[in-house]
C-alpha positions as CSV (number, residue, x, y, z in Angstrom):
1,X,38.0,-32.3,-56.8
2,X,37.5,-31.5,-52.9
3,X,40.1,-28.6,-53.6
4,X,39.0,-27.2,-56.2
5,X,35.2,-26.6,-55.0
6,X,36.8,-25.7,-51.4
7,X,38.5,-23.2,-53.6
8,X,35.5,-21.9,-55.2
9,X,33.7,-21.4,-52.2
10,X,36.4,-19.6,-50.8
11,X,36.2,-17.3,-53.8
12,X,32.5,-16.5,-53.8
13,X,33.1,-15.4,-49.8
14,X,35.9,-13.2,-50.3
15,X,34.0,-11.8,-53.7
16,X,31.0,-11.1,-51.3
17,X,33.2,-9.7,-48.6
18,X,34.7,-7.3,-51.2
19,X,31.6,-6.1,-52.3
20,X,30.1,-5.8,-48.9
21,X,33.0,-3.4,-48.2
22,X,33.2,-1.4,-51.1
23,X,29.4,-0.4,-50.9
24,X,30.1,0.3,-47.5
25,X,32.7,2.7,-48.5
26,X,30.8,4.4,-50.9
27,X,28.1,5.5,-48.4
28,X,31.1,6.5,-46.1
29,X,30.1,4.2,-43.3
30,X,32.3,2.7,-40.4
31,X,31.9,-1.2,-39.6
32,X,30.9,-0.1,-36.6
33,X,27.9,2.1,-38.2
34,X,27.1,-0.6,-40.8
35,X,26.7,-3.5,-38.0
36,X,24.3,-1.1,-35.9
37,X,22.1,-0.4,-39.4
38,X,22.0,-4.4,-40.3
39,X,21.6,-5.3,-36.7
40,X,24.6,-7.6,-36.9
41,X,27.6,-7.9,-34.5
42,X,30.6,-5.7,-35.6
43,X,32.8,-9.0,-35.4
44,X,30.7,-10.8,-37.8
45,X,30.8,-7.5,-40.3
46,X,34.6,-7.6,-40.1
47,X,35.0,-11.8,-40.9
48,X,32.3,-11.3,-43.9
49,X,34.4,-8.4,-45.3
50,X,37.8,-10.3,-45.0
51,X,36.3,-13.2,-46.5
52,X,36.3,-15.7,-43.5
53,X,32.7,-15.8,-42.5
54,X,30.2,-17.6,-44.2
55,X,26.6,-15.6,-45.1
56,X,23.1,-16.8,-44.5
57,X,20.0,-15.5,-46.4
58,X,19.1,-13.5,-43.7
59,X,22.3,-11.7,-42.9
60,X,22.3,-11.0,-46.8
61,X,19.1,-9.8,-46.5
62,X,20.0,-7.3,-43.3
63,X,23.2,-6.4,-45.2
64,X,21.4,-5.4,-48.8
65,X,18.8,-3.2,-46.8
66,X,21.5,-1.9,-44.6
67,X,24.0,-0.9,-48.1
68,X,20.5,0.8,-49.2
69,X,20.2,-2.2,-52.4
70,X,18.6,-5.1,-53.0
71,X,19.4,-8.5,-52.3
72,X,19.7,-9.1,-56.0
73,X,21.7,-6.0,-56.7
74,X,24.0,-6.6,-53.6
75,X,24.8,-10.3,-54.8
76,X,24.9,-9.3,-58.6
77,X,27.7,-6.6,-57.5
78,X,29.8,-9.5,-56.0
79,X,29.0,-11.9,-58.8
80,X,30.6,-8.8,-61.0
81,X,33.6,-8.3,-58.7
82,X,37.1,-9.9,-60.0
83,X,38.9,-9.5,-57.2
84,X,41.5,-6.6,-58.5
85,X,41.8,-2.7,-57.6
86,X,38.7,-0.9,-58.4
87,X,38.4,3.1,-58.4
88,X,40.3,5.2,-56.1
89,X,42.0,4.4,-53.2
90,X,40.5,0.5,-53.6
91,X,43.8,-1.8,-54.2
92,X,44.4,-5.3,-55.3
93,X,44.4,-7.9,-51.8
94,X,48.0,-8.6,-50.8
95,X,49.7,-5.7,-52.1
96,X,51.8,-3.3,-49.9
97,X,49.9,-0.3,-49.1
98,X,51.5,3.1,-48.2
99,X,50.7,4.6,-44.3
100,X,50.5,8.2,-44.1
101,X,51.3,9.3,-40.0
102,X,49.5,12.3,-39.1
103,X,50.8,13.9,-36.2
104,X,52.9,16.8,-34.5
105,X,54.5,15.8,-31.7
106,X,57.9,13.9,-33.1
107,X,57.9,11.8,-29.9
108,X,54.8,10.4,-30.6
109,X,55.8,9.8,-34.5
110,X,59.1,8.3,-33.2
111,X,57.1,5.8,-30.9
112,X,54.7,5.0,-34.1
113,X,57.8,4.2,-36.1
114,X,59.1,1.9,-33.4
115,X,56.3,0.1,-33.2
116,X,55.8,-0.3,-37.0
117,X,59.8,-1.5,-36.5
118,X,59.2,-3.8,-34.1
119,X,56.2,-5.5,-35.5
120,X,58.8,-5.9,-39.0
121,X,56.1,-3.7,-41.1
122,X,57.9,-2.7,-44.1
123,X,55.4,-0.5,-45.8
124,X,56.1,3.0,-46.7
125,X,55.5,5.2,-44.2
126,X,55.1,9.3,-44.7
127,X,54.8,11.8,-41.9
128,X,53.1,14.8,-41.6
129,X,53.0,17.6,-39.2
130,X,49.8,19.3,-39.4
131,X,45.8,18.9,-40.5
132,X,46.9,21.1,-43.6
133,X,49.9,19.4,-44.6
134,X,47.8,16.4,-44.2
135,X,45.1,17.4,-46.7
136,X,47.8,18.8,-48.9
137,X,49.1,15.7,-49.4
138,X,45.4,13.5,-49.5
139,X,44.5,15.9,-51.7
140,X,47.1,16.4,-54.5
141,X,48.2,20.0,-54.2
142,X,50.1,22.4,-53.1
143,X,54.1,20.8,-52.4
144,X,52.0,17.4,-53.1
145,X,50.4,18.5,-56.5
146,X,52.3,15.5,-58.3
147,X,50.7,13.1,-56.1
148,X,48.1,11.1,-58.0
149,X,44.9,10.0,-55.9
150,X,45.6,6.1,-56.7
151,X,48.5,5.9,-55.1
152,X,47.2,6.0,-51.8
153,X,47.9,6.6,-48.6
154,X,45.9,3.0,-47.9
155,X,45.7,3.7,-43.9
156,X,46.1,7.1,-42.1
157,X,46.8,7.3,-38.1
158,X,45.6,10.8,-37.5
159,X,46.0,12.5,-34.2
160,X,43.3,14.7,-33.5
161,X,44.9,17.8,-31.6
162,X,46.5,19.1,-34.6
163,X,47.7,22.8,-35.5
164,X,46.1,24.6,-38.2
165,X,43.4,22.3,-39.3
166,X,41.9,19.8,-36.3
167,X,42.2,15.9,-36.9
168,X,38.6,15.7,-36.6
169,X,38.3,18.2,-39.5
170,X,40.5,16.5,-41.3
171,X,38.4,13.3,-40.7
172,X,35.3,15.2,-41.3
173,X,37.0,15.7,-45.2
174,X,38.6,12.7,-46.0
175,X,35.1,10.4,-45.2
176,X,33.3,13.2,-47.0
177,X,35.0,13.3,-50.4
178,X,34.3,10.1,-52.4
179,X,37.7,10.4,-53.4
180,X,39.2,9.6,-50.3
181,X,36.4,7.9,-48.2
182,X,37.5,4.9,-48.6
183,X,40.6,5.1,-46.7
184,X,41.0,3.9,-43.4
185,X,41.9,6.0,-40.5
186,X,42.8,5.6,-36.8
187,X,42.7,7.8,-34.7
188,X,45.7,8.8,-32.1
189,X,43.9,10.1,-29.1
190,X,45.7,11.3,-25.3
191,X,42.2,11.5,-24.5
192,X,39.0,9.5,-23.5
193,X,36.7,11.6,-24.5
194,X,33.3,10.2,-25.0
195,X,31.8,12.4,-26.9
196,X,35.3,13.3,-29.0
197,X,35.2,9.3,-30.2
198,X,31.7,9.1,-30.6
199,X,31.9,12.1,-33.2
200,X,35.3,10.4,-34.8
201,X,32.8,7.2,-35.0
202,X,29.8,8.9,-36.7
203,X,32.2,10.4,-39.1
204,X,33.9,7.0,-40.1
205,X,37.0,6.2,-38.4
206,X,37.7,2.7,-38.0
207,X,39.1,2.5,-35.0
208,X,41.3,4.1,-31.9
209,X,44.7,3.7,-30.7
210,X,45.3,5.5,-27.1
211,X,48.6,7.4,-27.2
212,X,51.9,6.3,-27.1
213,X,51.5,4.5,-30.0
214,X,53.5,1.0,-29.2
215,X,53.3,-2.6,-30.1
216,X,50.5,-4.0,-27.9
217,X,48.6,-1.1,-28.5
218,X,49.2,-1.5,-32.2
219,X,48.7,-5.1,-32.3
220,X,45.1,-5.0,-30.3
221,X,44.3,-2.4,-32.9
222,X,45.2,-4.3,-36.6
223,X,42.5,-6.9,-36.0
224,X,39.5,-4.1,-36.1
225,X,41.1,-2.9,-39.0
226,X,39.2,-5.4,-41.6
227,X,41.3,-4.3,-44.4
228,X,41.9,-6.6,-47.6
229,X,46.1,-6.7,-46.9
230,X,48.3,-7.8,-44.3
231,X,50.5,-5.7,-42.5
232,X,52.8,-8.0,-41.2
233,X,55.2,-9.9,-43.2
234,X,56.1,-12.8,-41.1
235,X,54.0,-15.0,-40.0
236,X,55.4,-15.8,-36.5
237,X,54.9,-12.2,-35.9
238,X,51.2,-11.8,-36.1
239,X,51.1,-14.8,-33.8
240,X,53.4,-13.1,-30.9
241,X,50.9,-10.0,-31.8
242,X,47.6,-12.5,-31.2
243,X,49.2,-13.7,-27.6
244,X,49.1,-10.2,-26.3
């Protein structure tokens, strides 16, 4: 009996912390942006969205304004939520998701890789070479045009100094397109530029990974993520990642 209500509780958190996230994607807003609108602590957004974080009245209260809903509407829409793939790029929790790479220098792909190797992730990686190519491929068309929007990419690691079309363009499209705003992106930056990550922030990007791309970098990165599927396959892994 213990179990089952433990499990039913359990249910109604992660239910919640789905919808929390999904009406956060629909108005295209980071974590980051959404914790500064409910004045709540970006950790606190991230454990209510992954379903570990129980919810006071008040926090639902910041939250519903925050979302631009109701109270009523905002717990309604998780009352409503099964728990399965909505529209778009929203997927089922525990299914693999696909990574698109977005980046030119193959060095910096090749570290990427490694550190995906190294950290046993076994999802489908594809590679890119430019900020077309990239929205080529987000976007269905051109060499891409038998791509179908639902099957993904899930996460995108986009550098931002890109030929042809910028990274921060192409950031500037995916988060604007409610086609596409729902996936996640981190950024690849050489540089500390203040004012280059505060723009990447405004415009949705989850979070930042300082170039080369390897597995400490990687690992301190996965936890701001927030993201409704696990990366890493074994178990003992994601602990060696925590120690770092």
């Amino acid at each position: 009996m213990l179990t089952g209500k433990f499990m039913a509780a359990s249910e109604i958190t992660s239910r919640f912390g789905a919808s929390v996230r999904r009406l956060r994607h629909r108005l295209g807003l980071s974590q980051d942006a959404l914790a500064e609108r409910a004045d709540l602590h970006r950790t606190y957004i991230t454990g209510i969205e992954c379903g570990a974080r129980n919810v006071t009245l008040k926090s639902i209260e910041k939250l519903a304004r925050a979302l631009q809903v109701s109270t009523a509407t905002l717990l309604l829409h998780a009352s409503e939520m099964s728990g399965g793939a909505g529209v778009g790029t929203e997927r089922p929790a525990g299914k693999r998701v696909d990574i698109l790479i977005v980046e030119d220098d193959k060095n910096d792909v090749e570290l990427a890789v490694q550190a995906f190797q190294q950290a046993r992730i076994t999802n489908p990686i594809q590679v890119v070479h430019d900020g077309a190519e990239a929205l080529d491929y987000l976007f269905c068309r051109g060499r891409y045009a038998h791509r179908k929007f639902e099957d993904g990419p899930h996460l995108v690691l986009l550098d931002l100094s890109l030929p042809k079309v910028s990274g921060i363009e192409v950031l500037r499209r995916i988060k604007t397109d409610k086609r596409t705003r729902s996936i996640t992106v981190v950024v690849l930056t050489a540089s500390r530029d203040s004012h280059e990550l505060a723009e990447c922030r405004r415009l949705g990007a989850e979070t930042f990974i300082v170039k080369p791309v390897d597995l400490p970098r990687f690992c301190e990165a996965t936890p701001k993520l927030g993201l409704d599927w696990t990366l890493f396959r074994p178990k003992d892994q994601i602990d060696s990642c925590s120690d770092r």
